[in-house]
N, C-alpha and C positions, 0 to 999 in steps of 0.2 A: 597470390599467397604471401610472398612478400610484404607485401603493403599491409593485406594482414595482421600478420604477426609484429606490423612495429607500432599496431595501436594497442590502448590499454584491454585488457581482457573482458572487463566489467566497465560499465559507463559508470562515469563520478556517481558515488553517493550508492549505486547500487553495487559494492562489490559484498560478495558474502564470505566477511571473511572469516567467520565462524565456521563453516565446513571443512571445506578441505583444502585452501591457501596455508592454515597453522597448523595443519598436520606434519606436514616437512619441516617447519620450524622446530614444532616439540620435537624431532624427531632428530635435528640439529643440534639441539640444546641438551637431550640426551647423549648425542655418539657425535663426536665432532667431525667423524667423515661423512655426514649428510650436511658440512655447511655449505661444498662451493655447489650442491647440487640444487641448496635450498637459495643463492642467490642467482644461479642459472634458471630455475622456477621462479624466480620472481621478478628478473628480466622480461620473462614472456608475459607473464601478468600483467605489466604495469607498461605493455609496448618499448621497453628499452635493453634488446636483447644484449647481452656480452657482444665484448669484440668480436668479430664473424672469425679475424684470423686467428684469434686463442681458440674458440671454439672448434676451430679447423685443426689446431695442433693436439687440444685434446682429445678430437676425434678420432686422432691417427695415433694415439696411444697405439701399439702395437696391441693383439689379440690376446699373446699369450701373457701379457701381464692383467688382464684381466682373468684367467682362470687359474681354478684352484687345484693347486700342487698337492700331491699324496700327504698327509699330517698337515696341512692347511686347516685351517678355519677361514669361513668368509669375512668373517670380520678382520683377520690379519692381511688376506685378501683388499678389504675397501681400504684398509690402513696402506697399504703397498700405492694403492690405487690414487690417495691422498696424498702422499708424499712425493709422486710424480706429479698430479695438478698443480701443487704448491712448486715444483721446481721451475715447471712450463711455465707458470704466469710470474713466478718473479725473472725468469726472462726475460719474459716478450715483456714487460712493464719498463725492466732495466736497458732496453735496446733503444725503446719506444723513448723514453726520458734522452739518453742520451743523442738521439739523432733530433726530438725537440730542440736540445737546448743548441747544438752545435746549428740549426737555424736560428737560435734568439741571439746568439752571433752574429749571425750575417746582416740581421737586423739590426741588430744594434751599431752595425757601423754606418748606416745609412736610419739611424731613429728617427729621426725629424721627416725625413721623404717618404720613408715606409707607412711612418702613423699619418702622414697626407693620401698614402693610396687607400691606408685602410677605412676611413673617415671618409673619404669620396668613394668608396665599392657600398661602403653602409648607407649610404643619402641615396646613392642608385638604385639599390635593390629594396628599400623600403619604399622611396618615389614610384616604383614598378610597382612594389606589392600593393600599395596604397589605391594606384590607377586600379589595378585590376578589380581590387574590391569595390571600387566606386561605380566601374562603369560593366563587371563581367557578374562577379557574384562573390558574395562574402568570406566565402569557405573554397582554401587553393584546391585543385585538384591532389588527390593524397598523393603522387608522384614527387609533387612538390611542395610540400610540408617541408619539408629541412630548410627551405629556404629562409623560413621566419624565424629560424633561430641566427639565421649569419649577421643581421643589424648589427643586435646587443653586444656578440662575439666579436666583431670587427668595434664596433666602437669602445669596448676594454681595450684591445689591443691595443688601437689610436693612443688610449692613455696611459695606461704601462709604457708604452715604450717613448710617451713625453715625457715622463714622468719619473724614467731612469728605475723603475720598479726592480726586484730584484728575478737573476734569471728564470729562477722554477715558478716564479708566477706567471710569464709571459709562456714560459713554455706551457702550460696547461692551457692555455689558450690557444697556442699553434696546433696543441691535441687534438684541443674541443676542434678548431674549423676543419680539420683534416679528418675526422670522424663525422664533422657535418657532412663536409662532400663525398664520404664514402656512404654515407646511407643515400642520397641523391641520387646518386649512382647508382647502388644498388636500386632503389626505386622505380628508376627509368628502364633499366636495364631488364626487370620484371616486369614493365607495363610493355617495351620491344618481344618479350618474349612472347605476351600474350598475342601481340601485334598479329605476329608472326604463326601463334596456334590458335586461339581463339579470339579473333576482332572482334566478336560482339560481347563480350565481357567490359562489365562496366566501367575500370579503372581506366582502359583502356579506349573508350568511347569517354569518358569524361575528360580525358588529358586532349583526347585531338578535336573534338566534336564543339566542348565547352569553352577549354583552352585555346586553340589555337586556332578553330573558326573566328569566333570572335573577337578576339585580341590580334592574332597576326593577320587573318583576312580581311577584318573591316580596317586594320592599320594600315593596310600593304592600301585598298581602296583608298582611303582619306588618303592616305599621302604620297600618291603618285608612285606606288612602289617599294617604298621605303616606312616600314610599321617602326616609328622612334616613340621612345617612352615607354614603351608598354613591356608588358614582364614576359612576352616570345620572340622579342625585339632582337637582332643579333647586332645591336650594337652593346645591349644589355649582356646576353652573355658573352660577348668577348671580353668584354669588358670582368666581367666574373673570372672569366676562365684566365685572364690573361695576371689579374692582380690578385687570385687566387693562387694563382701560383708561383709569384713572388712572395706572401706570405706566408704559406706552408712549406715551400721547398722543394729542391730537388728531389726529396725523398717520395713525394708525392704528383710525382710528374707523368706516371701511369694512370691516376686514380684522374687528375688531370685531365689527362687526353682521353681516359676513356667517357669522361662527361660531355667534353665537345664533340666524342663520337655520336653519344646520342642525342645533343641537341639536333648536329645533323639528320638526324635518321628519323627524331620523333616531332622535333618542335621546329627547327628552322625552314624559311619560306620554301629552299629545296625539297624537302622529305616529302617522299612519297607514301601515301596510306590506302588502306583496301576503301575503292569507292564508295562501298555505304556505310563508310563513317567520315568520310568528306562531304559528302554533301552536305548544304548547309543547315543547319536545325531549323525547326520552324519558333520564332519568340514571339508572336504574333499578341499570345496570351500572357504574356510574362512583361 
């Protein structure tokens, strides 16, 4: 479900946005308490939902600000409604900025080292992603999509911070990587789930079956044990996980560990999976 929801709604070219995508807009443009609902709808749309933890605070709006008091109108009601949205995310925005930037700190006293980890995690993880499309198949398992956006993100970083850039632009970047590995995360942690209820569900046979047969099995074979290069590789993700988390921070030191929780669990040569999606696939024909 997960993985789902953080693709686009409509495949390029076919989105119909003359039905009902611009009905929440006009609807927007009329009453201005349908805006954060109409960029909350158009998250889901275009696979790039809000922050899971904003959305988690304004989920937990309490009850009774959402209903209507005796001499109410609902529309003073969504205004009530609106004016909490609006306090929740200039929050969490103003918390989020500030715990960036007190990292583009700690970076910055060590600039020149950091933009060498950042610069060598990005030649890593594209080296990997590069193998794997040459030698597994063109299109990553959607578990691990996010991965192809960390290059580009780590290699700005590398330059901003040669560069002497100023703070709020490095810190949108500390953002972006810390919201990359929190959908990673999220992603595995949805395809574990499935694991765990339903192993014959495809996202789930595509991450172990396609992934890490072929990439950590036949690398573990070829090399005596040891699968290097390749993008299930745990030199690979230590490596991720370790200069990952010199880059984003302490702050993110859960999000972190909970991702080498699940390389253990799903991708590393350890991890145990339900036997009929280890076995090996048959590519006989392919």
């Amino acid at each position: 479900m997960l993985i789902l929801i953080t693709r686009p709604l409509w495949p390029e070219g076919l989105g119909f946005d003359g039905i009902y995508p611009n009905q929440i807009h006009r609807a927007a443009e009329a009453n201005p308490v349908w805006s954060f609902w109409a960029r909350w709808y158009d998250g889901f749309l275009q696979g790039a939902p809000l922050d899971w933890e904003l959305q988690t605070q304004i989920a937990l709006i309490p009850d009774e600000a959402w209903q209507k008091a005796e001499g109410e109108t609902w529309q003073q009601v969504a205004e009530r409604i609106t004016r909490i949205i609006a306090d929740i995310e200039r929050e969490f925005y103003r918390m989020r900025l500030e715990t960036a930037l007190r990292q583009v700190e700690r970076l910055k006293r060590q600039s020149r080292l950091k933009s060498i980890v950042a610069k060598g995690l990005a030649r890593q993880i594209q080296t990997a992603l590069d193998e794997y499309r040459r030698t597994v198949c063109n299109a990553l398992p959607g578990a691990l999509e996010p991965l192809d956006r960390l290059p580009g993100l780590l290699d700005q970083t590398a330059g901003t911070l040669l560069n002497e850039r100023p703070g709020d632009e490095i810190a949108e970047l500390v953002v972006a990587m810390a919201d990359t590995i929190g959908e990673l995360n999220r992603r595995l942690t949805a395809v574990h789930q499935e694991l765990a209820t339903r192993p014959e569900k495809a996202s789930a046979a595509t991450l172990v079956r396609e992934g890490a047969y072929r990439s950590v099995g036949a690398g573990i074979a070829a090399f005596g044990g040891v699968a290097l290069g390749t993008l299930f590789a745990p030199d690979t993700w230590g490596y991720i996980l370790s200069a990952m988390g010199e880059l984003v921070g302490p702050s993110q030191a859960e999000q972190i560990g909970a991702l080498g929780d699940c390389y253990d669990s799903l991708i590393g040569p350890d991890a145990i999976y339900p036997p009929e999606l280890w076995a090996p696939p048959d590519y006989s024909e392919t």
